[in-house]
C-alpha positions in Angstrom: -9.9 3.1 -19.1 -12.8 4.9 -18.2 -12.1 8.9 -16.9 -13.0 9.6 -13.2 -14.7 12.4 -13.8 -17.2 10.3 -16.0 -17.6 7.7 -13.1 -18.1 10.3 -11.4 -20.7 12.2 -13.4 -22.3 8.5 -13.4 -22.6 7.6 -9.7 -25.6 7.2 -7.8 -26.3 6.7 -4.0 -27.7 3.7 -2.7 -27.7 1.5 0.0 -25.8 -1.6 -1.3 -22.6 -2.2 0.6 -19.1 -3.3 -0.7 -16.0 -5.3 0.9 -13.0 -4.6 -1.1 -10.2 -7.2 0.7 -6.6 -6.2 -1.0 -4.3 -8.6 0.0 -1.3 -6.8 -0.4 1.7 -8.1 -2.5 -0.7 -11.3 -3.6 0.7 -12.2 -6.5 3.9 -14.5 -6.9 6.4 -17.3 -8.9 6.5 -20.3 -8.9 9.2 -21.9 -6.3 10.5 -25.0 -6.9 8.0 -27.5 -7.1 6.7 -25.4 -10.0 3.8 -23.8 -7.9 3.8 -19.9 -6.6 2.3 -19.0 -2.9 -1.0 -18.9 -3.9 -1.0 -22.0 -5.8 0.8 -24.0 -2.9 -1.3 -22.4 -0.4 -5.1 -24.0 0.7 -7.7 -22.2 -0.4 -10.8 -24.0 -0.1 -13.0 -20.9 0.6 -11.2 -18.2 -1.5 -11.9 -21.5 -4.3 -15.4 -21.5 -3.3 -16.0 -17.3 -3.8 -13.3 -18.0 -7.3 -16.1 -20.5 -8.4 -19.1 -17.7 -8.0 -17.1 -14.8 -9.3 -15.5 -13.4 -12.2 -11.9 -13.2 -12.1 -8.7 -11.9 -14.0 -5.3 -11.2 -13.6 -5.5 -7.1 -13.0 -2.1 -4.7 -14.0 -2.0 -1.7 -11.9 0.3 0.3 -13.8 0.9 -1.2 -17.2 2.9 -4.0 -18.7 6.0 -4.4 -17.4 6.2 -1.6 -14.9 7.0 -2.1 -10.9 4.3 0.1 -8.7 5.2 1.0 -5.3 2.2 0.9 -2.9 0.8 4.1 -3.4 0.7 3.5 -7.3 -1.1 0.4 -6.6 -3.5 1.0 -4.3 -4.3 4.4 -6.4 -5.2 2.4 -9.0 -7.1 0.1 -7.2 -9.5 2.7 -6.3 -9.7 4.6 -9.8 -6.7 7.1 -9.5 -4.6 6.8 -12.5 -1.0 6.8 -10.9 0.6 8.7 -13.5 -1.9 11.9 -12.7 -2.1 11.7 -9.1 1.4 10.9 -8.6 1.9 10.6 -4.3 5.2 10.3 -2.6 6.0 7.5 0.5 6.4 10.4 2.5 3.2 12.1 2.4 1.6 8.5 2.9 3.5 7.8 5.5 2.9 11.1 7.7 -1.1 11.2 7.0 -0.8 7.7 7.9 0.1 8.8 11.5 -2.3 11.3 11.4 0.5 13.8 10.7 -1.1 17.0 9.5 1.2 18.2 6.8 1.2 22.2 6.0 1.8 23.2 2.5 5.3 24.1 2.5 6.4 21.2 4.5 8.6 18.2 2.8 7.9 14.5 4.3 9.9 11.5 3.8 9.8 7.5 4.6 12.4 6.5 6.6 14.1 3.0 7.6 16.2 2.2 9.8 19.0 0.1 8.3 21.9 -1.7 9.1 25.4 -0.8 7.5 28.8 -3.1 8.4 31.9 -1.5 8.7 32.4 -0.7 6.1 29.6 1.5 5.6 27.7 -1.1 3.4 23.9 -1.5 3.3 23.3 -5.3 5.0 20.0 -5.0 6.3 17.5 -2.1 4.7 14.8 -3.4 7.5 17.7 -2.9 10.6 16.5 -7.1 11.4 12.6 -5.5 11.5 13.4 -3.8 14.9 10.5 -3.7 17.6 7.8 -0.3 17.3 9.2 0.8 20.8 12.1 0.6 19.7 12.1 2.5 16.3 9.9 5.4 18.7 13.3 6.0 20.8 15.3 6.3 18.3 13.3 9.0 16.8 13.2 10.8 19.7 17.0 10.6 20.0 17.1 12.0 16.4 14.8 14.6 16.9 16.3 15.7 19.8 19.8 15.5 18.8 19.3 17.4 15.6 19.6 21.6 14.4 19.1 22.4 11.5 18.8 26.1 12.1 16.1 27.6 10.2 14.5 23.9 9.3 12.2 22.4 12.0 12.5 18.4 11.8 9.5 16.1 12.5 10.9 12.4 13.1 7.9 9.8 14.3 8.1 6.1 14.1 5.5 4.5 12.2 5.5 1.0 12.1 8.7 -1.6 13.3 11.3 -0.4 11.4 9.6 2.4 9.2 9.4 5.9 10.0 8.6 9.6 8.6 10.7 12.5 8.9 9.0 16.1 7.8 10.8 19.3 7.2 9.5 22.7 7.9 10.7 25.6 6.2 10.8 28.1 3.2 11.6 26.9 -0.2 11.7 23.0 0.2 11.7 21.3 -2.4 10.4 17.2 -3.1 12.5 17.4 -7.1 15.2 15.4 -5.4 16.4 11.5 -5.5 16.3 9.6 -2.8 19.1 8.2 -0.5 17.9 4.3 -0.4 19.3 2.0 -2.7 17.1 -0.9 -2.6 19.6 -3.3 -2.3 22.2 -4.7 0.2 25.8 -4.5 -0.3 26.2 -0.7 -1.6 26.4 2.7 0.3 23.9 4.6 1.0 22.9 7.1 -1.9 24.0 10.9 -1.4 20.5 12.6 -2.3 20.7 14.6 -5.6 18.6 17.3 -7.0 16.4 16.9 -9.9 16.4 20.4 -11.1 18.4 23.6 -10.3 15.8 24.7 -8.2 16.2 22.0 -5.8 19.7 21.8 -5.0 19.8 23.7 -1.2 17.0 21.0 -0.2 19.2 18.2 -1.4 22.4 20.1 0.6 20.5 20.5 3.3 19.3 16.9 3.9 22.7 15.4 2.9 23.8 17.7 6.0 20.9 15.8 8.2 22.2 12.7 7.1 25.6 13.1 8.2 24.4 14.1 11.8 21.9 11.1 11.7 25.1 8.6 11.0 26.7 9.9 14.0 24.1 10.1 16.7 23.6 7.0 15.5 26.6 5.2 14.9 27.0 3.3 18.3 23.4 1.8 17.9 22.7 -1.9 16.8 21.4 -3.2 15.1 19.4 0.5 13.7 22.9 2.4 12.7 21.6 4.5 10.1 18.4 5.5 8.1 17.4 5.3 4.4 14.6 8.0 2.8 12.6 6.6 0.3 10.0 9.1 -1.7 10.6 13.3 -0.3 6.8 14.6 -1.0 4.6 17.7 -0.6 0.9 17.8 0.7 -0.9 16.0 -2.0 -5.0 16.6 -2.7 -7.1 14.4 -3.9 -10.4 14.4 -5.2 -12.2 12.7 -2.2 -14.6 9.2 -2.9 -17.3 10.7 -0.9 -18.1 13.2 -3.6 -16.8 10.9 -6.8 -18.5 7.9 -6.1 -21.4 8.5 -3.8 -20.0 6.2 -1.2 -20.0 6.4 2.5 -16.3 4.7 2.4 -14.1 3.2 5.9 -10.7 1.7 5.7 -9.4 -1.2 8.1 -5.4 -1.7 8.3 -3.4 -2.7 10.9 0.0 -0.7 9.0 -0.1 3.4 9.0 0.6 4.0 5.0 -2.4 2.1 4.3 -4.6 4.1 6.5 -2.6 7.2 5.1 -4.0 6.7 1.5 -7.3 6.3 2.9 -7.3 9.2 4.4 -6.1 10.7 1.2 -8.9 9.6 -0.5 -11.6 11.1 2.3 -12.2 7.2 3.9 -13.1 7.0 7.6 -10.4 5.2 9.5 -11.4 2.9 11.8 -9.9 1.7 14.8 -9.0 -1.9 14.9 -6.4 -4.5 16.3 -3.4 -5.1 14.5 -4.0 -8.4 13.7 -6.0 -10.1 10.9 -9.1 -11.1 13.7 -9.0 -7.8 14.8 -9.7 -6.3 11.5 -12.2 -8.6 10.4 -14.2 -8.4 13.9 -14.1 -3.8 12.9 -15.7 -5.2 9.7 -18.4 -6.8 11.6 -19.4 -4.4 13.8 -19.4 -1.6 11.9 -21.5 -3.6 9.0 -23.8 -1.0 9.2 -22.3 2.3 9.3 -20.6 2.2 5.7 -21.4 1.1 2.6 -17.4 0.4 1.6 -15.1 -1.3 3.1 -11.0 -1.1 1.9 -10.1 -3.9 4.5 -5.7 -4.5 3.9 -3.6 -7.7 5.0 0.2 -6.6 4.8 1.2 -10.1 5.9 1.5 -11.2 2.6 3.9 -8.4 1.0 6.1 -8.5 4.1 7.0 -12.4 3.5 7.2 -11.6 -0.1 9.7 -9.0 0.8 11.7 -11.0 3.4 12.0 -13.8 0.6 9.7 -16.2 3.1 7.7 -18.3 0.6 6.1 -20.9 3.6 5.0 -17.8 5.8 3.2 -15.7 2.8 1.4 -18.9 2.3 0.5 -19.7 5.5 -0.8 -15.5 5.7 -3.1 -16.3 2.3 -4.4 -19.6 4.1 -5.4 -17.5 7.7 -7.2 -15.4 5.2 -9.2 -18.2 3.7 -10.0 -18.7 6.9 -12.3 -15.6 7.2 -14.0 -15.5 3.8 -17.2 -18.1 4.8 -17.7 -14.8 7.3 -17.4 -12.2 4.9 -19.7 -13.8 2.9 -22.5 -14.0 5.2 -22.3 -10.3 5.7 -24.0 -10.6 2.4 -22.3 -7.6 0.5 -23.6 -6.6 -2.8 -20.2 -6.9 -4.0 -17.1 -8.4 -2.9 -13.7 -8.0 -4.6 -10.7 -10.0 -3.3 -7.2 -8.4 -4.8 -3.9 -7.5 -5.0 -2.3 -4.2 -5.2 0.6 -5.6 -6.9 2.8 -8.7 -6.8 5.5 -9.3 -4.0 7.1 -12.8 -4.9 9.0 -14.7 -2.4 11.7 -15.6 -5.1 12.1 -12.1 -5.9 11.9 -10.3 -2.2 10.6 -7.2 -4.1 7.7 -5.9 -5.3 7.2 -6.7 -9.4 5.6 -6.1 -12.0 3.6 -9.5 -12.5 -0.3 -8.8 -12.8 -2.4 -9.8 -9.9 -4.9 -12.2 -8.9 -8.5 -10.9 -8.6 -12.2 -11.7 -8.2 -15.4 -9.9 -8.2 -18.6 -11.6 -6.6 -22.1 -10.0 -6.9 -25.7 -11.3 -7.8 -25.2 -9.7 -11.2 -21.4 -10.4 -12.3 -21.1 -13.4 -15.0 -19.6 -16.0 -13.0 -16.9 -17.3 -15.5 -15.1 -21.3 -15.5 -12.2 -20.1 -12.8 -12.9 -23.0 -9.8 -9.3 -21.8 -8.3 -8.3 -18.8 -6.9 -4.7 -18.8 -8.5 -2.7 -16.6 -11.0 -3.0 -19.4 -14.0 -6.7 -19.8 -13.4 -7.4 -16.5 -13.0 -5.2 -15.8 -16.1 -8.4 -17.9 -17.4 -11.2 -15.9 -16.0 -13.7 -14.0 -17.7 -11.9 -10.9 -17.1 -8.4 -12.1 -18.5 -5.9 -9.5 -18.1 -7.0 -5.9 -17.5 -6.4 -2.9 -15.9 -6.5 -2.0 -12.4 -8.2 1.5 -13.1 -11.0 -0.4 -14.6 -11.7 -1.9 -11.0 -14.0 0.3 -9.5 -16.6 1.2 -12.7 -16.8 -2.4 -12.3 -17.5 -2.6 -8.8 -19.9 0.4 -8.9 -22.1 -1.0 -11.6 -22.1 -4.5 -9.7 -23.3 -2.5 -7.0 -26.6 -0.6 -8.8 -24.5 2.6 -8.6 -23.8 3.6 -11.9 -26.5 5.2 -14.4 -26.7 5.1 -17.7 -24.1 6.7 -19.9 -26.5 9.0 -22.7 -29.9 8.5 -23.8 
């Protein structure tokens, strides 16, 4: 693993331009018939760009261990995880724009479903509608006092929202109250150190108001928070790599860690046309592109095996028009796995592929975990991505004399 402050000693400006397509949650298991959703799924074009590429199977944290999204897209673009550690929450609110001060604490929140006996049964509250989600944070918002801490509560996306405290003293040291699993209660939130315990009192308290402004509703009857987080700063790609970068997602978080990372968000449909007809036109304004598909990870996650495939086939569908944007360099991966068998995220490396005029195209003629497993690049790290990419793109010097 190269340092980013070498890459960054080592980058150049030039005009070549780069597609990075991150299929999100791309890797799976095998079902049944022995194949995973890539395997089962037709590929002909992704096949094609497999055949002129290099490929590997690409670990964003390290053997064995479960990234959330923000660890694996960090490492995707050259932040180690483990240094520029990001909570949900912060992703979340810059992913709505939300401009969060210093002092304030953000959190993701979804709406979930508990039975009667106050029992998680749905954590996604059945994948409730935007509009939806939007009027029940304003009923939250507006029902709420919490005296000397103002409350933020915005709706991001279906079922997903961000709540930000403001006020003195906050503290992110504290556990979250999602359990990740049906059939248990809600967690009570705990603090991780002394110094933390009147921000874990104080947002139990918000809880227990939430639960009963929101009792009566169905099928959204309670939230869950998932990842408390302060303003994070990042070094920004403009300045480490020399790149003029955009991102293109249709989901909020994704445009969050962009914007994280100093990328120009783009406007664009929420669809998978719609993002690929931004690419198009704005061709020649940037010289990267991070373009996301969520579709994938959200089948993954709802244990839908035939509808992540039939996401990674729609995608095949637009590669023969990617290509003849004629990028330098085009990467196709994954920022971690989501199998269908699993309906989590895991720690199984993903599949990935790197096609330029200078890469050593390798004997992969499939675009699939076990060929890729096969590839020239075998099994590597995710931080070793972009120094790859750069170099594949004329934009990395020589290292010494």
């Amino acid at each position: 693993m190269i340092p980013i402050e070498l890459i960054s000693k080592l980058a150049v400006e030039n005009k070549a331009r780069i597609i990075y397509l991150v299929i999100d949650g791309l890797g799976g298991l095998p079902s049944e018939d022995g194949k995973t959703e890539l395997e089962f799924a037709s590929t002909p074009e992704l096949d094609k760009l497999a055949g002129d590429s290099i490929c590997g199977l690409s670990i964003p944290v390290s053997f064995g261990i479960t990234p959330g999204s923000g660890p694996g897209h960090l490492s995707l673009f050259g932040y180690d995880p483990l240094k520029y550690e990001i909570g949900r929450g912060a992703l979340s609110a810059a992913g709505i724009g939300f401009y969060q001060e210093k002092n304030d604490l953000a959190v993701r929140i979804n709406f979930a479903t508990l039975d009667s006996a106050g029992r998680v049964s749905d954590r996604r509250a059945g994948r409730i509608s935007t509009t939806r989600a939007a009027r029940l944070c304003r009923l939250l918002e507006e029902g709420l006092d919490l005296k000397e801490i103002k409350v933020f509560i915005r709706s991001v996306k279906e079922h997903r929202g961000v709540v930000i405290f403001r006020g003195k003293k906050l503290s992110d040291r504290i556990t979250d109250s999602d359990p990740q699993i049906s059939g248990v209660s809600p967690l009570a939130v705990k603090a991780k150190e002394k110094s933390a315990q009147a921000t874990a009192k104080m947002v139990n308290q918000f809880l227990s108001k939430v639960k009963k402004i929101l009792k009566d509703e169905k099928p959204a009857n309670m939230i869950l928070m998932r990842g408390f987080a302060k303003a994070p700063h990042l070094p920004q790609m403009k300045a480490l790599y020399k790149l003029n970068p955009a991102v293109i997602a249709g989901y909020p978080m994704y445009k969050g860690i962009a914007r994280l990372m100093g990328m120009e968000v783009l406007k664009t449909g929420e669809n998978m046309a719609g993002e690929f007809e931004t690419l198009e036109k704005n061709f020649s304004r940037f010289n990267f592109f991070f373009v996301h598909i969520k579709g994938t990870d959200s089948a993954g996650e709802d244990g839908d095996f035939k509808r992540k495939v039939k996401v990674i086939e729609e995608v095949d569908g637009y590669i023969a028009g990617l290509r003849a944007l004629n990028p330098e360099v085009l990467v196709v991966a994954g920022d971690h796995s989501t199998p269908a068998a699993l309906k989590l995220h895991s720690w199984h490396p993903s599949p990935f592929l790197l096609h330029s005029k200078w890469c050593r195209r390798d004997e992969v003629r499939s675009f699939s975990e076990k060929d890729c497993l096969r590839g020239g690049l075998g099994l590597f790290s995710a931080l070793d991505i972009m120094p790859l990419v750069l170099a594949n793109a004329g934009k990395l010097k020589k290292l010494g004399a």
